[in-house]
C-alpha angles and dihedrals in degrees: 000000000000113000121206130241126215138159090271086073100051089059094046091058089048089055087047095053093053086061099052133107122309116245120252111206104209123062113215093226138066106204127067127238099261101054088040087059092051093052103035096036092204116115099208119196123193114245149176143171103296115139103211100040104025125358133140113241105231099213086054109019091219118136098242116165132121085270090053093049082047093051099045083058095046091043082056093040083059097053093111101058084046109264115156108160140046121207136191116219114196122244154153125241088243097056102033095102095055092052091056095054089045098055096251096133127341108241137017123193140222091025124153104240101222121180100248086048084054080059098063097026142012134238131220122195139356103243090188151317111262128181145238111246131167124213112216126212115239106283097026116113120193135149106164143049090242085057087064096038094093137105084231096059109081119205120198108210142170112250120249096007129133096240077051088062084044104055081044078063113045100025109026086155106056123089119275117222091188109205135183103214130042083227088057089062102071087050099058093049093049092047094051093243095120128029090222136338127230113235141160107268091242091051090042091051093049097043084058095050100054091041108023089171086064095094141268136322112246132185098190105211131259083057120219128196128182132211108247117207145163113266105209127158133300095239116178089222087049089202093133095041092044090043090050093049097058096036085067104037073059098051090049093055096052100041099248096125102045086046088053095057092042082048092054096042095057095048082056088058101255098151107247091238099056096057107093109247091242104037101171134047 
């Protein structure tokens, strides 16, 4: 499904952007990534438990997701400068940017690239444009982003995310279930604790696959999409971020993003045909 773009998006990002992490001038580690990655070896990417894009399968307690496939081809495509290993760190959306800039790990996808994040990281891409979709409980009716603009309208949300900053944005009346965790979501919506939950379309489309009883698909109008991109460090000699920009510029050329992402969701069990022949814009 194609989302459309308009002004008002333009200044939603903008007010986004006022609300994002604050700079820290001083980055924890001397080198830059590129030389870290010449002398370590390791390619270390930031994670956390997100089904579709990182998560640790339980019967084999092995990191799969669309990022981890990526990362296993960018870790290869950095053979000649000696890298050997790839490693998952462990992080939070809201803190991702500051673990770059410290050295923690060395990229972090899906990230919304705001001006004051620009401030403490870079970004290199886009990967893709992805939209903002709700996911209504059974009995709930709602179309447009003034439907849900009520204090009677409760949203269930993850905390400091990016969708939460959002939902501050097109609906500041309605009621806030504030969560912790995007499993927690669905829960909320099938318990009745939330007349619908925000979510990114690829997570609300998964989320509906692997529970279709959970409610209904929304794209609230007027429709928003944002673009999605890699934060990695803002290096003075700019080589890995140069090298990341153009590695996916090359990936998304060739296909290899969007057939990631097609790969992971039906492992997920997202039947083929029900995954639209071009996915991504």
């Amino acid at each position: 499904m194609r989302f459309t773009s308009t002004m008002r998006l333009f200044a939603l990002a903008t007010a986004v952007a006022s609300l994002a992490v604050t700079a820290v001038s001083t980055p924890a580690s001397a080198d830059s990534t590129w030389q870290r990655l010449k002398k370590t070896g390791t390619l270390k990417v930031g994670c956390l438990a997100n089904i579709t894009y990182h998560n640790i399968n339980k019967d084999t307690g092995e990191w799969e997701g669309m990022v981890i496939e990526a990362t296993k081809q960018m870790a290869k495509d950095l053979e000649p400068i000696g890298v050997k290993n790839w490693a998952c760190e462990m992080t939070t959306w809201g803190t991702s940017a500051l673990g770059i800039q410290a050295g923690k790990f060395d990229t972090m996808w899906n990230l919304q690239a705001t001006p004051l994040r620009a401030t403490v990281i870079t970004f290199a891409g886009p990967l893709f444009n992805q939209g903002i979709m709700m996911v209504n409980r059974k009995g709930f009716s709602a179309t447009t982003w003034a439907d849900y603009d009520k204090p009677s309208v409760k949203i269930a949300v993850v905390t400091g995310t990016s969708t939460d900053l959002v939902r501050k944005l097109v609906a500041p009346n309605a009621y806030p279930v504030a969560l912790t965790s995007q499993n927690d979501l669905s829960l909320a919506v099938a318990a009745n604790r939330a007349d619908a939950l925000i979510t990114w379309a690829i997570a609300g489309s998964v989320m509906k696959a692997r529970n279709p009883g959970v409610g209904d698909i929304v794209i609230p109008t007027p429709a928003y999409t944002f673009p999605q991109y890699v934060g990695v460090a803002r290096d003075d000699d700019r080589e890995f971020a140069d090298f990341m920009h153009w590695w996916i510029e090359w990936q998304r050329k060739k296909g290899n993003i969007e057939q990631w992402l097609k790969d992971r969701l039906i492992q997920l069990g997202m039947p083929a045909e029900a995954i639209p022949k071009k996915l991504l814009n």
